[in-house]
NUDONU-261790 format. One record per residue (C-alpha): x, y, z; residue in three letters. Coordinates in pm, 1 decimal. Last residue first. Layout:
BEGIN
<pt X="X" Y="Y" Z="Z" aa="ala"/>
...
% end
This chain:
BEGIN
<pt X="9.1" Y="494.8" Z="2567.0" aa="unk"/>
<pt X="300.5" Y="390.1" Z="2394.3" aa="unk"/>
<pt X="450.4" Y="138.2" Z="2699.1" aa="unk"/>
<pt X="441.1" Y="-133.3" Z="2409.7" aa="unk"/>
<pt X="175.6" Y="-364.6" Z="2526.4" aa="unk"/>
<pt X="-43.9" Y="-17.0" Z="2601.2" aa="unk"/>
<pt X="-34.1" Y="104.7" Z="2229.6" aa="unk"/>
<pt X="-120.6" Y="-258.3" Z="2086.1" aa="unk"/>
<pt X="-423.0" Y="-245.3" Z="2352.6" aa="unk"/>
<pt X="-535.6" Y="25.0" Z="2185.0" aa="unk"/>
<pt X="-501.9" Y="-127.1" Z="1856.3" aa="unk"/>
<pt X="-664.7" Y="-424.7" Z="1932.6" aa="unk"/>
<pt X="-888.6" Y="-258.2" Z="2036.2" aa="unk"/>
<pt X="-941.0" Y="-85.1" Z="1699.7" aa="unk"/>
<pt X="-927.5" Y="-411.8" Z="1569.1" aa="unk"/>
<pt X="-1198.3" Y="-606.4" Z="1759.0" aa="unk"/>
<pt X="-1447.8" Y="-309.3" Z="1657.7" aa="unk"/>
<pt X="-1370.6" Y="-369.1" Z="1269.3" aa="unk"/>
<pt X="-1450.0" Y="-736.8" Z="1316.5" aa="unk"/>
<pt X="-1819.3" Y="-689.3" Z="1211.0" aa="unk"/>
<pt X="-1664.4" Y="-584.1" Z="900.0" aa="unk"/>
<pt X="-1574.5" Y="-915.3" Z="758.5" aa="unk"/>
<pt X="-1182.9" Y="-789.2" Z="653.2" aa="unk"/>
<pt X="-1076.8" Y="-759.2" Z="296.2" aa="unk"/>
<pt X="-1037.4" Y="-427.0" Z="335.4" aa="unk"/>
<pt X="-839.5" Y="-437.3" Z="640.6" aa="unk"/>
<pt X="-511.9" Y="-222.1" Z="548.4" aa="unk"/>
<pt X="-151.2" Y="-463.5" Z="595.7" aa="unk"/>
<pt X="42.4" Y="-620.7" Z="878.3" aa="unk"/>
<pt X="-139.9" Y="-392.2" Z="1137.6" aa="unk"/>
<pt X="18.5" Y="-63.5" Z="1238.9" aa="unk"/>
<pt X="275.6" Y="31.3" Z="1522.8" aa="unk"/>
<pt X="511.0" Y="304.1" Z="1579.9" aa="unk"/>
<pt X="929.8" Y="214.3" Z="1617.6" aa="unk"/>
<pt X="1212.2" Y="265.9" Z="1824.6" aa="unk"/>
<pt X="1492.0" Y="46.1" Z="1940.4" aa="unk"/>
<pt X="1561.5" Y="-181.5" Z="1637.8" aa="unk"/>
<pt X="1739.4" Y="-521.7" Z="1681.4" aa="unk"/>
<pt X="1675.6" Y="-565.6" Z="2028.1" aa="unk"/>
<pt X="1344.0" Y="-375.1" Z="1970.3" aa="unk"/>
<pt X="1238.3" Y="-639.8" Z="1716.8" aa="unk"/>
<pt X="1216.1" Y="-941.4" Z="1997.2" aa="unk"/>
<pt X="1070.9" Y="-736.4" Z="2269.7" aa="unk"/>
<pt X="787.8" Y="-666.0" Z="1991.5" aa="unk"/>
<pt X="779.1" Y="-1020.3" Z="1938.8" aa="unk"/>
<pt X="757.6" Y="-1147.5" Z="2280.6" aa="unk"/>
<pt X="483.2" Y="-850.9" Z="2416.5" aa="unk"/>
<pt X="249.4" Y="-940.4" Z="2058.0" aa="unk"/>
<pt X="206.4" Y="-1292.6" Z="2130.7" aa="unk"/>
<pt X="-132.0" Y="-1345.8" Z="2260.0" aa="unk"/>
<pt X="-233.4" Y="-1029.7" Z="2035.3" aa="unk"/>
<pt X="-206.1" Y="-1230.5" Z="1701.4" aa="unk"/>
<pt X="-222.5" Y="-895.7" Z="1520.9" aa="unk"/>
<pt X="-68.2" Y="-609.0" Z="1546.4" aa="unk"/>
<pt X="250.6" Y="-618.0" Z="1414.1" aa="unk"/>
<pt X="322.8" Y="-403.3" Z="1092.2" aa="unk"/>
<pt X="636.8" Y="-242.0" Z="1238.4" aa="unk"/>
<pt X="627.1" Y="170.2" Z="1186.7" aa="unk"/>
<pt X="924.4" Y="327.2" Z="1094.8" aa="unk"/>
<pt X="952.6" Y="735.1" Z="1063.1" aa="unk"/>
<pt X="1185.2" Y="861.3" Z="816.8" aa="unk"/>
<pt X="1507.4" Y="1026.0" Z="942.0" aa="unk"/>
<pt X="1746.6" Y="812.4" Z="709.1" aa="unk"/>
<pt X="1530.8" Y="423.7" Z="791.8" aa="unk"/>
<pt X="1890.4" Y="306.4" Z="747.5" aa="unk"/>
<pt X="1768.5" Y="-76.6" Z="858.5" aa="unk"/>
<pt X="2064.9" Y="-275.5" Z="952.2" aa="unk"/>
<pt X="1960.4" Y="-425.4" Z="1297.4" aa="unk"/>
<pt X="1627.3" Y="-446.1" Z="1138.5" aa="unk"/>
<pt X="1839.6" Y="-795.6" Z="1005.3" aa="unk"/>
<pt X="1777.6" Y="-931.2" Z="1359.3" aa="unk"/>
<pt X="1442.6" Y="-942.1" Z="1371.0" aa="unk"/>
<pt X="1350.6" Y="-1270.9" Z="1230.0" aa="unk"/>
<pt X="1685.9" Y="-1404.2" Z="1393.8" aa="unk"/>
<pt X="1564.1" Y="-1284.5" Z="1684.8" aa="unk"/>
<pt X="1252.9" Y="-1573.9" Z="1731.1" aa="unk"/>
<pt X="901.7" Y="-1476.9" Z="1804.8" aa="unk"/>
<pt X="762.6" Y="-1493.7" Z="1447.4" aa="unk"/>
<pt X="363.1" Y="-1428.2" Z="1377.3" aa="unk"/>
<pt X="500.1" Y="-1199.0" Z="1080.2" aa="unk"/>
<pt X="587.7" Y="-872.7" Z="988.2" aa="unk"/>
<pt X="530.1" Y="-602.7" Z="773.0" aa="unk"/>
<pt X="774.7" Y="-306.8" Z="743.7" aa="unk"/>
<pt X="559.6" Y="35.3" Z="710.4" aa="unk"/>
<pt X="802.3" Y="312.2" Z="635.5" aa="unk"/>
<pt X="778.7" Y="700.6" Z="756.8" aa="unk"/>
<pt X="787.1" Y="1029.9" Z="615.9" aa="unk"/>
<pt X="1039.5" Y="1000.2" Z="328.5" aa="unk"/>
<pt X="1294.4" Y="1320.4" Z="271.2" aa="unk"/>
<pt X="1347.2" Y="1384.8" Z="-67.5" aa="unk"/>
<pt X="1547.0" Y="1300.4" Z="-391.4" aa="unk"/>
<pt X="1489.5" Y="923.7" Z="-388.5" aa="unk"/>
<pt X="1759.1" Y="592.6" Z="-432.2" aa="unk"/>
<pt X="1874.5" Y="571.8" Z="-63.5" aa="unk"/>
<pt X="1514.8" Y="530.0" Z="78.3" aa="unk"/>
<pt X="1431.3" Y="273.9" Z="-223.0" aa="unk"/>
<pt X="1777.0" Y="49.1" Z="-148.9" aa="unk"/>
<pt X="1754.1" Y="38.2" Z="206.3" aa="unk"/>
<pt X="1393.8" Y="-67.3" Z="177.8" aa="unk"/>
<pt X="1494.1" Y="-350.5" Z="-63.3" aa="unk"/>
<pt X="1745.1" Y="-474.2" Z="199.3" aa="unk"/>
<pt X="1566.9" Y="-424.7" Z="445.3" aa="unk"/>
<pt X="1270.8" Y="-652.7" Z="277.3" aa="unk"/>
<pt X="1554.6" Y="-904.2" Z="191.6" aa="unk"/>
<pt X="1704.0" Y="-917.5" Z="519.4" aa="unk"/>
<pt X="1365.5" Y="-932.4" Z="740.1" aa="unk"/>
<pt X="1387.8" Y="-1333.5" Z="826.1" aa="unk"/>
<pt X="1264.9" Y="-1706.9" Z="675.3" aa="unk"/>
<pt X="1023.6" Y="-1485.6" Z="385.5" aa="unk"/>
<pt X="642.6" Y="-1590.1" Z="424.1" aa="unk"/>
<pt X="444.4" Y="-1500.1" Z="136.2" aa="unk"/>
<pt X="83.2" Y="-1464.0" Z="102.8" aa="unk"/>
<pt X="43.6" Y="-1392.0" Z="461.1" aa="unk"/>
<pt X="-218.7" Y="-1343.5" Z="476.9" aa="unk"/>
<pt X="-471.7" Y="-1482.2" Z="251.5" aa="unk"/>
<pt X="-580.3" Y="-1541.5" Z="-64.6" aa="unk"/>
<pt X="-506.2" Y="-1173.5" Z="-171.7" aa="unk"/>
<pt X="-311.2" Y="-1113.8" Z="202.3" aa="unk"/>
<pt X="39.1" Y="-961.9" Z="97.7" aa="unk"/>
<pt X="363.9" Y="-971.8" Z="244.8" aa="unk"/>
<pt X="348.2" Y="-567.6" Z="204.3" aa="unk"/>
<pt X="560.5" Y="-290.1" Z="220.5" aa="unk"/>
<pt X="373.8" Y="30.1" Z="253.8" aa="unk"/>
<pt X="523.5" Y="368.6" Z="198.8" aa="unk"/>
<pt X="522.9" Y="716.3" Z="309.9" aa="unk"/>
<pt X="569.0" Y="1062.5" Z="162.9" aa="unk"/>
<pt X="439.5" Y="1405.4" Z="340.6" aa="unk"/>
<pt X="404.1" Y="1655.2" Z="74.4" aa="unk"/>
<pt X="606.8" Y="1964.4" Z="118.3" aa="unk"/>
<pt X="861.9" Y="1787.6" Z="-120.9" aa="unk"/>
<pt X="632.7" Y="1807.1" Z="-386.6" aa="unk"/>
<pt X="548.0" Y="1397.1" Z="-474.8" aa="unk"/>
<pt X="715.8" Y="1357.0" Z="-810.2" aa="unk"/>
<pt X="1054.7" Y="1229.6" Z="-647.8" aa="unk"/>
<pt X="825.6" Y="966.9" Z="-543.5" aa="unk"/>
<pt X="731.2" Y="855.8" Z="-835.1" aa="unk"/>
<pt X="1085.7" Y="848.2" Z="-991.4" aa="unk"/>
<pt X="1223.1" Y="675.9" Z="-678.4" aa="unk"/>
<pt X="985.6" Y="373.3" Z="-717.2" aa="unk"/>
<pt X="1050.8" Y="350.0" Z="-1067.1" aa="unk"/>
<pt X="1390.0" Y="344.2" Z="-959.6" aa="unk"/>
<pt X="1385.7" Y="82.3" Z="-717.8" aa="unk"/>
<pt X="1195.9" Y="-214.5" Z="-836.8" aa="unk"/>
<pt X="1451.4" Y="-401.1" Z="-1053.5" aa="unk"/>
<pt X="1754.3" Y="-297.5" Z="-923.3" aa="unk"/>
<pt X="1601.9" Y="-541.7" Z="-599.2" aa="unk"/>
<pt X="1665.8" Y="-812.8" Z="-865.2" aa="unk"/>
<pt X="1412.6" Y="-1129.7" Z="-858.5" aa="unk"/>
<pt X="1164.1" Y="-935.3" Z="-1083.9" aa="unk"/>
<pt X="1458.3" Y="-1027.0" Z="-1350.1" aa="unk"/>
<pt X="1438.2" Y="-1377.4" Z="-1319.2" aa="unk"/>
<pt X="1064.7" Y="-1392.8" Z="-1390.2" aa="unk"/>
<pt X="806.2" Y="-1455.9" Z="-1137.1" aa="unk"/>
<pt X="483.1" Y="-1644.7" Z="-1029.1" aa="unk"/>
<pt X="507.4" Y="-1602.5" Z="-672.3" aa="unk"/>
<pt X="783.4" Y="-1527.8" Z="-381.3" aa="unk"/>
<pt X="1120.3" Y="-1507.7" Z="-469.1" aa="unk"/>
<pt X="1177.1" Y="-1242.9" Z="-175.6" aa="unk"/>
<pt X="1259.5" Y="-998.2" Z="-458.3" aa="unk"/>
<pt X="951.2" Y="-1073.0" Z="-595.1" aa="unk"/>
<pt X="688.5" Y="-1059.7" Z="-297.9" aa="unk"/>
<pt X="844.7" Y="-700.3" Z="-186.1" aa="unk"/>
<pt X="776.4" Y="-565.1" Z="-550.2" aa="unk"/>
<pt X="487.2" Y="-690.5" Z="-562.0" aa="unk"/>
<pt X="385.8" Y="-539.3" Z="-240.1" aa="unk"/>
<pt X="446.0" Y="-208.9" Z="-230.6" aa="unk"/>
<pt X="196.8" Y="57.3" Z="-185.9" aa="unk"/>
<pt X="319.3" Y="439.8" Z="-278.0" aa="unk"/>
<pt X="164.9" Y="694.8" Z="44.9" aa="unk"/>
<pt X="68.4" Y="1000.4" Z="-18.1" aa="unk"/>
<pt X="37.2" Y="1308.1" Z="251.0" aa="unk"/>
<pt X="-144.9" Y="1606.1" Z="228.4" aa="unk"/>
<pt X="-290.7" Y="1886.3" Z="462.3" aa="unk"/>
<pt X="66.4" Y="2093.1" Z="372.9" aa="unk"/>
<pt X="-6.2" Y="2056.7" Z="37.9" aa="unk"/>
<pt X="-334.5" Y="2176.6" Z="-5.1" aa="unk"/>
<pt X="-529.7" Y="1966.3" Z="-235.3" aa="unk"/>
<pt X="-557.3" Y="2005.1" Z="-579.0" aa="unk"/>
<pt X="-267.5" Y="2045.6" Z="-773.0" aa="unk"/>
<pt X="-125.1" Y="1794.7" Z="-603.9" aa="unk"/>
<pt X="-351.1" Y="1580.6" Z="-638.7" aa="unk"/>
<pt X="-318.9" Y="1624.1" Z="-1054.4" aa="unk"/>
<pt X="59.5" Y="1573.9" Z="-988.1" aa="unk"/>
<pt X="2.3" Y="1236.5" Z="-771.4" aa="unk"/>
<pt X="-244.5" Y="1144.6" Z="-1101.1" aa="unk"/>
<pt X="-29.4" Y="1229.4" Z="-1320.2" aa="unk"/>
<pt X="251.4" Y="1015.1" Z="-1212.5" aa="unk"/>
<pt X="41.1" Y="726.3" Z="-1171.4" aa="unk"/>
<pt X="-58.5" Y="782.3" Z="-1567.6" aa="unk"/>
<pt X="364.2" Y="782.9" Z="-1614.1" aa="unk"/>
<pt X="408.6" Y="452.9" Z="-1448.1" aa="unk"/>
<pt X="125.1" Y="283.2" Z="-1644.4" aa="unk"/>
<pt X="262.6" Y="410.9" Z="-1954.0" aa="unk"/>
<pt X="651.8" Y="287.4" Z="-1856.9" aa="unk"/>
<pt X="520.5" Y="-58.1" Z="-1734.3" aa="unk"/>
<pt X="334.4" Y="-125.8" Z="-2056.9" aa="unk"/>
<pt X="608.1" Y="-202.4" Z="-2277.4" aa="unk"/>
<pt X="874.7" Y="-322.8" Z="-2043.7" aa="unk"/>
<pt X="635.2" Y="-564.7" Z="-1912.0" aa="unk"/>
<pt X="516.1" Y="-700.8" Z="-2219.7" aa="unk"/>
<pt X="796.6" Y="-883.8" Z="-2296.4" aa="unk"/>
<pt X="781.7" Y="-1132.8" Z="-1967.3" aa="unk"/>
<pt X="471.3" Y="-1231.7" Z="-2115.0" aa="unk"/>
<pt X="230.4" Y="-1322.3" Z="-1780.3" aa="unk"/>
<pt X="68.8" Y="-984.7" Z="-1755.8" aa="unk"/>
<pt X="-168.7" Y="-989.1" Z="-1484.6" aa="unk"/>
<pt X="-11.9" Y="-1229.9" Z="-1237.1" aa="unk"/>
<pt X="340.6" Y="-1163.2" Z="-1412.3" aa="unk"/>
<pt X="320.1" Y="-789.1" Z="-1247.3" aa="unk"/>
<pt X="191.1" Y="-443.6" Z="-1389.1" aa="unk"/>
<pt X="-23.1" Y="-333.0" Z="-1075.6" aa="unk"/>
<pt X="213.3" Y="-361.0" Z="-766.5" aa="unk"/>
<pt X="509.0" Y="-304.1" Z="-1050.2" aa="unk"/>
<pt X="372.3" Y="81.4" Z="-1064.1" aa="unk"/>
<pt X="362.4" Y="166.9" Z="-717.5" aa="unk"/>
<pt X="23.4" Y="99.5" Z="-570.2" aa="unk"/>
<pt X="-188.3" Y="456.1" Z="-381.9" aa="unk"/>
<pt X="-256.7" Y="514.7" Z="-69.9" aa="unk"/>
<pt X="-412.5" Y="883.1" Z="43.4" aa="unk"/>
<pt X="-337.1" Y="1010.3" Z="332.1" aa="unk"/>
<pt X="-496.1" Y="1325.0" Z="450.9" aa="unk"/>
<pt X="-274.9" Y="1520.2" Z="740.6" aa="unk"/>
<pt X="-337.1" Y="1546.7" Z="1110.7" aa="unk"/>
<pt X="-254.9" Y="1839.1" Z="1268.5" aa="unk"/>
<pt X="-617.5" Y="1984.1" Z="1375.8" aa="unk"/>
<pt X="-694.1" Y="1626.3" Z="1546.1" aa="unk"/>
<pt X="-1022.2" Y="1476.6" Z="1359.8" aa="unk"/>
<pt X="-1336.7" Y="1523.3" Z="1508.1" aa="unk"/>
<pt X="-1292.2" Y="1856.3" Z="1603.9" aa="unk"/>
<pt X="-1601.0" Y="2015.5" Z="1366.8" aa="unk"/>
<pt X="-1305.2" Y="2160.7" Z="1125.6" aa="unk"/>
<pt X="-1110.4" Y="1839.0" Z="1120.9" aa="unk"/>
<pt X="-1452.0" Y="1638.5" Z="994.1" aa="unk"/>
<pt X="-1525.2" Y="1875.4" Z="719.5" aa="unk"/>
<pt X="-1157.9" Y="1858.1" Z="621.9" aa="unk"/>
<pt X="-1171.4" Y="1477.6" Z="584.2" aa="unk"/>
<pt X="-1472.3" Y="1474.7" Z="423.8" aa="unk"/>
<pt X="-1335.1" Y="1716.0" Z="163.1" aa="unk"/>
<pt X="-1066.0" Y="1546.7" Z="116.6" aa="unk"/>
<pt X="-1256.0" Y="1239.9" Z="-10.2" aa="unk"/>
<pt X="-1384.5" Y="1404.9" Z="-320.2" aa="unk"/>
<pt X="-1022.6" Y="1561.7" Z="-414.7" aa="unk"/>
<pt X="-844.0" Y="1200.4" Z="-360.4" aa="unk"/>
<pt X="-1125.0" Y="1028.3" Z="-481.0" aa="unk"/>
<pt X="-1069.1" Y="1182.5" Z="-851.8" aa="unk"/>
<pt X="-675.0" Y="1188.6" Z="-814.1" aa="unk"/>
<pt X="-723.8" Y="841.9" Z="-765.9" aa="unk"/>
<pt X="-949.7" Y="760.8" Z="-1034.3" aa="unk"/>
<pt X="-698.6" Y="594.2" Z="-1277.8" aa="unk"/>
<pt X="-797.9" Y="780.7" Z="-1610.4" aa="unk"/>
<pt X="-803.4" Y="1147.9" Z="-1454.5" aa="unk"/>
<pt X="-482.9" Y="1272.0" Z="-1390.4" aa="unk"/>
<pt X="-365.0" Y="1201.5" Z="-1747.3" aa="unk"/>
<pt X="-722.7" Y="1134.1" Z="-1999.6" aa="unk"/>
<pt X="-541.6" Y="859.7" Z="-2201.5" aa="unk"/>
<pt X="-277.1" Y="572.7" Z="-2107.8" aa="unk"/>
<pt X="-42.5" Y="438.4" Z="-2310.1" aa="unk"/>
<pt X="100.4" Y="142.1" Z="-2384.4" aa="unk"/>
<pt X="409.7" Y="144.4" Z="-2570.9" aa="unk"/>
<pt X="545.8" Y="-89.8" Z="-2819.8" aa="unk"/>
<pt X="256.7" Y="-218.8" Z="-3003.1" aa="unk"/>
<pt X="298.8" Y="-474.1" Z="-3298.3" aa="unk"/>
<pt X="89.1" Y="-720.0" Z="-3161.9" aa="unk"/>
<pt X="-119.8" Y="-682.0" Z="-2926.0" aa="unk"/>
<pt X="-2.6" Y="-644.9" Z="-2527.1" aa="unk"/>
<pt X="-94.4" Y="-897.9" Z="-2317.8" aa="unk"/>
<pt X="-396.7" Y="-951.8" Z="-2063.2" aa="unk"/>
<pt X="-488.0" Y="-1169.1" Z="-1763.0" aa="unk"/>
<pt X="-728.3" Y="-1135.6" Z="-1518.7" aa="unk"/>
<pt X="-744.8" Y="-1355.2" Z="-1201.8" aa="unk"/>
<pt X="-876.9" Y="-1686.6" Z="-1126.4" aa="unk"/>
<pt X="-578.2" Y="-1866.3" Z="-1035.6" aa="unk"/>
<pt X="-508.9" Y="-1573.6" Z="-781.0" aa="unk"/>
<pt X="-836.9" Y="-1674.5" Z="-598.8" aa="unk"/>
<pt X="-1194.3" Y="-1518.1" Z="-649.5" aa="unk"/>
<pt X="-1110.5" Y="-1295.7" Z="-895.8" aa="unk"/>
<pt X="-1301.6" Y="-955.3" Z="-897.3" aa="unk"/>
<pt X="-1541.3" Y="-836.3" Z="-1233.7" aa="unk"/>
<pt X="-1769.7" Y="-1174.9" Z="-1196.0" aa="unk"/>
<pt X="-2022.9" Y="-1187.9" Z="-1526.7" aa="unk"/>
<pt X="-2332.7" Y="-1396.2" Z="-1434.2" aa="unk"/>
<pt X="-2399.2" Y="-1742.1" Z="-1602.7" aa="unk"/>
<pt X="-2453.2" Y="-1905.9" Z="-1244.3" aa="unk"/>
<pt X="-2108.8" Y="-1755.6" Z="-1177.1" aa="unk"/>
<pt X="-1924.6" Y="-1665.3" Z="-1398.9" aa="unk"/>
<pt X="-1484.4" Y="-1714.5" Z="-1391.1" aa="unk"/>
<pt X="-1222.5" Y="-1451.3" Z="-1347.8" aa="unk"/>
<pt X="-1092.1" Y="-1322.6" Z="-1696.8" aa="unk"/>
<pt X="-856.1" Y="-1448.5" Z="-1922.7" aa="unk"/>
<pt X="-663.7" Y="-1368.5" Z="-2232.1" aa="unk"/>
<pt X="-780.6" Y="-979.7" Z="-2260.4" aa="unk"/>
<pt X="-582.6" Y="-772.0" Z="-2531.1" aa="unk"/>
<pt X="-431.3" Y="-466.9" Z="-2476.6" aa="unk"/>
<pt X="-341.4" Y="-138.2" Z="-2710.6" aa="unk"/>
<pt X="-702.2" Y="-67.2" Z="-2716.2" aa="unk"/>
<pt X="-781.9" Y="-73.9" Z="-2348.9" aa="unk"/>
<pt X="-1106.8" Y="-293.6" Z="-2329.3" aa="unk"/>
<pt X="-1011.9" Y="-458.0" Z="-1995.3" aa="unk"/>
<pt X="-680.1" Y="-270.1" Z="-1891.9" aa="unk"/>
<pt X="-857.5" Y="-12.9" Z="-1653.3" aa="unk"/>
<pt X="-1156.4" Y="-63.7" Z="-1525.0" aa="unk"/>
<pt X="-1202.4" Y="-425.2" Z="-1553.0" aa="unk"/>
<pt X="-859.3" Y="-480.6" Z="-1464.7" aa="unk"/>
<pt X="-789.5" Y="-146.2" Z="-1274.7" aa="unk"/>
<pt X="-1000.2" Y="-342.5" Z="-994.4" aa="unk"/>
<pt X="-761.6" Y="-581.0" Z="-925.7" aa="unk"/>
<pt X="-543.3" Y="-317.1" Z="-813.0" aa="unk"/>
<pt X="-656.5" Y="-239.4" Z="-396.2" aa="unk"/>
<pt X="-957.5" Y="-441.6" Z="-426.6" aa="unk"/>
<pt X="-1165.5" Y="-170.6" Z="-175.4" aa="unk"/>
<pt X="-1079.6" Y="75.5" Z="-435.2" aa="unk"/>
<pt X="-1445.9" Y="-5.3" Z="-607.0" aa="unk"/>
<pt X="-1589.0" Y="98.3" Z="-324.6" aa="unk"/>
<pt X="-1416.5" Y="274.9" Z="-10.2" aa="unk"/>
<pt X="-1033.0" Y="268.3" Z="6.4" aa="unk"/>
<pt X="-1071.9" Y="375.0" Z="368.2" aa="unk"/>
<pt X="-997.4" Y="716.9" Z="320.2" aa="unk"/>
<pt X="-645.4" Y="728.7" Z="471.5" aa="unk"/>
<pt X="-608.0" Y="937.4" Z="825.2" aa="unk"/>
<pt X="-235.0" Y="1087.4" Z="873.8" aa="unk"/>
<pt X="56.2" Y="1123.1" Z="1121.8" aa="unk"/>
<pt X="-156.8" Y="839.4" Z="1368.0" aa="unk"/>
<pt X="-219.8" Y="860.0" Z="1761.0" aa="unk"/>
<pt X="-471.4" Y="1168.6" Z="1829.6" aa="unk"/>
<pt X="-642.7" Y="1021.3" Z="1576.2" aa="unk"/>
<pt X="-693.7" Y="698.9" Z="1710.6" aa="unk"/>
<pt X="-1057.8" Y="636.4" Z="1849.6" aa="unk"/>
<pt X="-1221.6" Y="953.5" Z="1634.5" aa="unk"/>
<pt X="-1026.4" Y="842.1" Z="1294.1" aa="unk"/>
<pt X="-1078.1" Y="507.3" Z="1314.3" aa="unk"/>
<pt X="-1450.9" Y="504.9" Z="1319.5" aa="unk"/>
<pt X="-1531.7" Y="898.4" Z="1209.7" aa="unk"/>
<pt X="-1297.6" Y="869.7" Z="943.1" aa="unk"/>
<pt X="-1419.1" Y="531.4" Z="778.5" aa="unk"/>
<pt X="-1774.4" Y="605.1" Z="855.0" aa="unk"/>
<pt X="-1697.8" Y="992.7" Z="662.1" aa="unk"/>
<pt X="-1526.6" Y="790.0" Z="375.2" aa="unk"/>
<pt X="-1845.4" Y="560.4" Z="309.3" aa="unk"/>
<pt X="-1934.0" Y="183.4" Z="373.2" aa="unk"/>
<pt X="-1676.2" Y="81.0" Z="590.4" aa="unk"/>
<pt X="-1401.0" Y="-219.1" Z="520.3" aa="unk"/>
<pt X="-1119.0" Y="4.6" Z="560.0" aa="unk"/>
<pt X="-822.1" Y="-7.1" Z="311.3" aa="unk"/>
<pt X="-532.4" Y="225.3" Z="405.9" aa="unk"/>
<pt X="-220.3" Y="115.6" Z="625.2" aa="unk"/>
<pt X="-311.5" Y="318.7" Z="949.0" aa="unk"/>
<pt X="-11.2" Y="411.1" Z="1129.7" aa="unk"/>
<pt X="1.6" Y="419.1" Z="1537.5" aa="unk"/>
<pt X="250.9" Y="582.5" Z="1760.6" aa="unk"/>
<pt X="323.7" Y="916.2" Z="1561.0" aa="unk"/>
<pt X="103.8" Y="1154.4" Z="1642.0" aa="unk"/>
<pt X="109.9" Y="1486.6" Z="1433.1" aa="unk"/>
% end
C-alpha cells in the first residue's frame, strides 16, 4: 500500500464510483486506502444524525432546530448558532438505540460502497493493494454540548450512541473482507475540547475524558482491520474552527488514545495550521506515534507549504501528507485545484 498521501474522507462528488475514479485514479498508487467520498446525506459528517437520528427518537426531545426558510423546513444548520438541539425526557436514564448495525447507516454504505470500490480494483483502476476506508465519528464527535447542551444528558445518551457505533463497525465487519478493509474513527470534538475550544463543560476539558471510549471502539475493529484516525481543528463555519497556539495538546491527546487501545493503529492524521514558526512544531518532538503511520494535515496554502514542512521535520522526521480535513464542504469546481495540489504536495516534500 502507498503511504505518501492520506485522504481524510468527505468528497464533494456526486456518486462513490466519481469519488473513486477522481481521486482514486490520480493518487492511488500514493494513499493506504480510498474513502467513499461521504456521498449524500454523509456529506454533513454528524449533523445529519439530527434529523435522522435523534429528531423523533422517543427517549429525546427536540429544543431547537435550524431555522425555515421562506416557510420551508431546513434539515442542515446554516451556522453553529443554528444547529439542533435535543435533551433527554424526563425520567430516562439510558438512551438507546434500535435496529444495531443498521440504525446509523454506516454499515449500510459501507457494504453498498464496497462494491464500487472492488469493481473499480478488479478493472485496474484502483491499485490491487489498496484497502476500503470507510470514516466514521467517535462517539463524543456526535454527542457534544452543541447538540446536547445539559451537561446531564451526556452520560445518558453517550453510552447508547457508543454502543450503536459499535454495531455498526461489527456489522462491517461481518461484511466486508477484512483484509480489503480499513476504518477510520473521526475526532474532532474531542480535539476542540481538550484544546478549550467551543461551547464546553469542565469535564470535556480532560483528555481522560475522550480516551476510553475511543479505545473501546477501536478495540472492536478485528485486529486484521486496518485502524486509522482523524484529528480535526474543524471547518463547520470554517476552517479552522479552532486555532490552538502549538501541537502539545493534540499530542498530548494522541499520546493518550494510541497508548490506551489493544491493537496496532495504522496511521494518525494530525491537522495543522498556516503556522511557519517551530514552536508550532516543536511539541511533534514528543509524538509516540508506536509503529502507526503519521500523516500531517498540510496541504493547503501552497505558497508556504516548503517553510512549514521544513519546520515539522525538525521536530518529526518522517511523515505522509493529507489536507487539514475531507473536502465535503468544498465548491466542487475546486476539486481539480486539490488534486494538484496534492501532486505538487508530493514533489515539495522530495515524495514523488
Amino acid at each position: 500500500m502507498g503511504n505518501r498521501l492520506l485522504l481524510v474522507g468527505s468528497v464533494p462528488l456526486e456518486t462513490v464510483e466519481e469519488v473513486m475514479r477522481t481521486f482514486g485514479g490520480t493518487l492511488g498508487p500514493y494513499l493506504p486506502a480510498m474513502p467513499d467520498g461521504e456521498v449524500g446525506e454523509r456529506r454533513s459528517w454528524v449533523n445529519r444524525l439530527s434529523y435522522q437520528i435523534f429528531n423523533g427518537h422517543q427517549d429525546l426531545e427536540t429544543l431547537k432546530r435550524p431555522k425555515p426558510v421562506d416557510g420551508v423546513e431546513q434539515l442542515l444548520p446554516r451556522s453553529r448558532d443554528d444547529a439542533w438541539q435535543f435533551r433527554v425526557r424526563p425520567g430516562v436514564e439510558r438512551v438507546r438505540f434500535g435496529n444495531p448495525g443498521v440504525r446509523l447507516g454506516y454499515a449500510r454504505d459501507a457494504v453498498s460502497s464496497y462494491f464500487v470500490f472492488r469493481t473499480l480494483r478488479e478493472k485496474g483502476i484502483l491499485p490491487g493493494k489498496m484497502r476500503f476506508q470507510i470514516s466514521i465519528p467517535a462517539c463524543h464527535s456526535v454527542i457534544r454540548p452543541l447538540y446536547f447542551p445539559d451537561p446531564a444528558d451526556l452520560p445518558r445518551i453517550r453510552p447508547g450512541f457508543e454502543a450503536a457505533l459499535a454495531a455498526e463497525v461489527e456489522a462491517i465487519a461481518a461484511k466486508i473482507p477484512h483484509q480489503d478493509l480499513a476504518i477510520q474513527w473521526d475526532c474532532a470534538w474531542e480535539l476542540q475540547a481538550v484544546c478549550g475550544a467551543g461551547k464546553s463543560v469542565p469535564s470535556e476539558l480532560a483528555v481522560e475524558t475522550h480516551v476510553p471510549q475511543i479505545a473501546r471502539l477501536s478495540n472492536v475493529v478485528p485486529k486484521d482491520v486496518a485502524l486509522g484516525f482523524h484529528f480535526c481543528f474543524g471547518t463547520f463555519g470554517g476552517w479552522p474552527a479552532f486555532a490552538p497556539d502549538d501541537l502539545a495538546r493534540p499530542v498530548e491527546l494522541v499520546n493518550a488514545v494510541l497508548a490506551s487501545i489493544d491493537r496496532q493503529v495504522d496511521w494518525i492524521h494530525v491537522p495543522t495550521l498556516d503556522r511557519t514558526d517551530d514552536a508550532f512544531y516543536a511539541p511533534l518532538m514528543r509524538l509516540d506515534a508506536r509503529g502507526a503511520r503519521v500523516y500531517l494535515g498540510a496541504i493547503h496554502t501552497m505558497a508556504t507549504l516548503k517553510e512549514r514542512l521544513d519546520s515539522a521535520r525538525k521536530f518529526l522526521p518522517d511523515f505522509g501528507l493529507a489536507a487539514y480535513c475531507g473536502f465535503g464542504r468544498t465548491p466542487v469546481e475546486k476539486i481539480p485545484g486539490i488534486l494538484q495540489d496534492h501532486l505538487a504536495a508530493l514533489k515539495v516534500a522530495g515524495m514523488a
